[in-house]
C-alpha positions, -999 to +999 in steps of 0.1 A: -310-623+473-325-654+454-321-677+429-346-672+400-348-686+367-371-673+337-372-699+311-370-676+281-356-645+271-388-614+278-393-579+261-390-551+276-370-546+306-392-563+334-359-587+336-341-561+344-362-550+375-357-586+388-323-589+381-314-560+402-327-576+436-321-607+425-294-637+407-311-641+377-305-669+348-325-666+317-323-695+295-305-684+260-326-704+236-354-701+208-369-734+219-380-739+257-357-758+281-365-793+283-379-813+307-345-825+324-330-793+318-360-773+341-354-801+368-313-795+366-322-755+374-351-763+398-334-788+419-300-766+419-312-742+447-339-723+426-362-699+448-377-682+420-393-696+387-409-670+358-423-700+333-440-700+298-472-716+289-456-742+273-428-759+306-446-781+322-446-775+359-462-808+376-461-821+407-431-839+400-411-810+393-422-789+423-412-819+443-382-821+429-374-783+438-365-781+476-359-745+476-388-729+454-407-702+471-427-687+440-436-691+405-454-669+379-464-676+342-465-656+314-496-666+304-537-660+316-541-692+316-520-720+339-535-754+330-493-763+320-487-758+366-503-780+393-515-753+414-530-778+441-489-795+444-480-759+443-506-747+471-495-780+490-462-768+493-471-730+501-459-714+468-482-691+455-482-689+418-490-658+398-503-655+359-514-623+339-548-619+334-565-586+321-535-570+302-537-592+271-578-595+269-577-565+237-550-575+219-563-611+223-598-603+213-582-583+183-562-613+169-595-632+176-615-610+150-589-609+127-588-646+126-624-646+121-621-623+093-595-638+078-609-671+072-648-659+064-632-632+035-604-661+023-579-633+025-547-659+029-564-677-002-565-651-022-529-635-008-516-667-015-531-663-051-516-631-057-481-642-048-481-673-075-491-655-103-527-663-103-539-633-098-553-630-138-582-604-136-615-591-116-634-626-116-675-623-099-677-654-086-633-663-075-629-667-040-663-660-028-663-656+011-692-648+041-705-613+059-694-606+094-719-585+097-749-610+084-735-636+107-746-647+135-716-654+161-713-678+187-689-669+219-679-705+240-670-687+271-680-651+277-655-643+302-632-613+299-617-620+264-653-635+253-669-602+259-642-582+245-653-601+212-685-601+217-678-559+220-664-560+188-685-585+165-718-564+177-697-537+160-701-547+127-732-559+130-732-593+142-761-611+162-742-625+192-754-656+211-734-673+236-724-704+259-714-701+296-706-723+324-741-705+344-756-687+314-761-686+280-775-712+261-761-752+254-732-756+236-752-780+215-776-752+204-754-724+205-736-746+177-760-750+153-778-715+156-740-698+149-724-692+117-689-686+135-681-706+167-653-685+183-636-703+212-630-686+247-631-710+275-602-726+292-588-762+290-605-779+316-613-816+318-649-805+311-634-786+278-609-811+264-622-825+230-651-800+236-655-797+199-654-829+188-668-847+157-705-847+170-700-809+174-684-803+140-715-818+119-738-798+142-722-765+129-737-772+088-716-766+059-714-725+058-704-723+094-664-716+109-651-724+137-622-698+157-604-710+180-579-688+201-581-705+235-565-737+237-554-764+213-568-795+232-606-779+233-609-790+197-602-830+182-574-820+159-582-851+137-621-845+134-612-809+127-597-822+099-620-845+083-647-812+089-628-794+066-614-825+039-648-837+040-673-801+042-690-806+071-677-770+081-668-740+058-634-733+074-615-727+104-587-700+119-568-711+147-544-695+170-536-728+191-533-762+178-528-797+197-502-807+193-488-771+197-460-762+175-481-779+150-456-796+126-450-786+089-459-819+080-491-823+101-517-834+080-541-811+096-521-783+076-533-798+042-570-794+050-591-763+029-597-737+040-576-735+073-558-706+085-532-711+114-512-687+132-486-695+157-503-687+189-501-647+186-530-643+207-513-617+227-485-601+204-479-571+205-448-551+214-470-534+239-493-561+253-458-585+260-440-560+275-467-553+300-470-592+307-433-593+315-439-565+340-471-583+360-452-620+355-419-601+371-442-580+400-456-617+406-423-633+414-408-606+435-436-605+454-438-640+463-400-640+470-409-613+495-432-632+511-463-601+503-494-606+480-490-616+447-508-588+422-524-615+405-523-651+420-538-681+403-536-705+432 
């Protein structure tokens, strides 16, 4: 029996699985254990570690763990681990691709709609009383299905949106690491930029002020991959200053965005709170691959889906 320790409180009853074979320790809070407090766990005799997207897992803090044998996110992506310290050291480290590429590319489109129809504007509207009569030209938005939409990374989640954008109507270009077109041109053909690739050194700051003004004044930008891909601060000047028509993000940087960030005054914005994959269904599952993950590595057998 092992040591593990998952770092938030899961739906679903994947927890439960691992429990049985295992000593398990879930941390009790809303907000993520901190730094110190994941090093306190890790270098008390962990074996086991089921992380979030947001702990940081360097190589400082697999050093600092004598005893870990395996680790699994739940999360696709795993730019938050060192999975070269982790290799180094022999632990294999397992994510959860495929289950959440729908519900992802669903929250994707409704960002995208949300933002080209105004619909939190004019909600927004309606719940302050404003909301006065049947006006032609109040709160005037753009057509989906006139647009032509521009997919940054046309991996699993990028064609899943590609899949439903071509549903309504949309032309569809695209931008690749081997295919596609350039980013520069793929930016100012498109009337929505949606974002799919993952943070990568070549990604960081990919849109970045040069990109912005390449996209014209009637374009959006969507961005549900990772905060960091896009300049917060030229984002906002974009949308102060109308070198864009609006934007819908999913992720921010820095992520939790604070209340008082000034991005948050900008026009014409539309933020959720990283929801990419929420849905009772879609989480549940994740718990189930992230908790298959870790009791296969404390096994010693495959991982069902290993990142490193």
């Amino acid at each position: 029996m092992a040591r593990c320790f998952v770092t938030r409180s899961l739906p679903g009853t994947a927890v439960d699985r691992l429990a049985a074979e295992h000593e398990v320790e879930v941390w009790p809070d809303r907000l993520p254990p901190s730094p110190d407090a994941l090093r306190e766990r890790l270098a008390g005799g962990v074996e086991g570690l089921l992380c979030m997207l947001t702990d940081p897992v360097g190589a400082d803090l697999i050093a600092a763990a004598p005893d870990l044998r395996a680790v699994s996110t739940y999360a696709v992506g795993t730019d938050n681990i060192d999975l070269a310290a982790a290799a180094e050291r022999g632990i294999p480290v397992g994510h959860t691709p495929d289950v959440l590429t729908e519900t992802s590319a669903d929250l994707a489109l409704a960002l995208m709609l949300a933002v080209m129809r105004r619909i939190p504007a004019g909600d927004a509207e309606v719940r302050a009383g404003e909301w006065l009569t049947w006006e032609p030209a109040r709160l005037l938005g753009h057509d989906l299905h006139r647009a032509t939409v521009g997919i940054v990374g046309l991996g699993r989640i990028g064609q899943a949106v590609k899949r439903r954008v071509e549903g309504f109507g949309a032309r569809v270009v695209h931008s690749g690491r081997t295919d596609g077109m350039p980013v520069e041109q793929l930016l100012e053909e498109a009337d929505v930029v949606t974002l799919h690739c993952p943070l990568t050194d070549a990604t960081r700051g990919l849109i970045d002020e040069a990109a912005l003004r390449r996209m014209g004044p009637d374009a959006y930008l969507v961005n549900t991959a990772r905060g960091p891909v896009v300049d917060t601060d030229a984002l906002r000047r974009a949308l102060e200053e109308g070198w864009i028509a609006g934007a819908a993000l999913d992720v921010t940087d820095p992520e939790p965005l604070p209340a008082d960030h000034p991005l948050l005054s900008a026009p014409n914005l539309v933020v959720a709170p990283h929801l990419g994959s929420a849905s009772h269904e879609t989480r549940a599952e994740m718990a189930d691959i992230a908790v298959d993950n870790l009791l296969a590595g404390l096994a010693g057998t495959p991982l069902p889906h290993r990142a490193n």
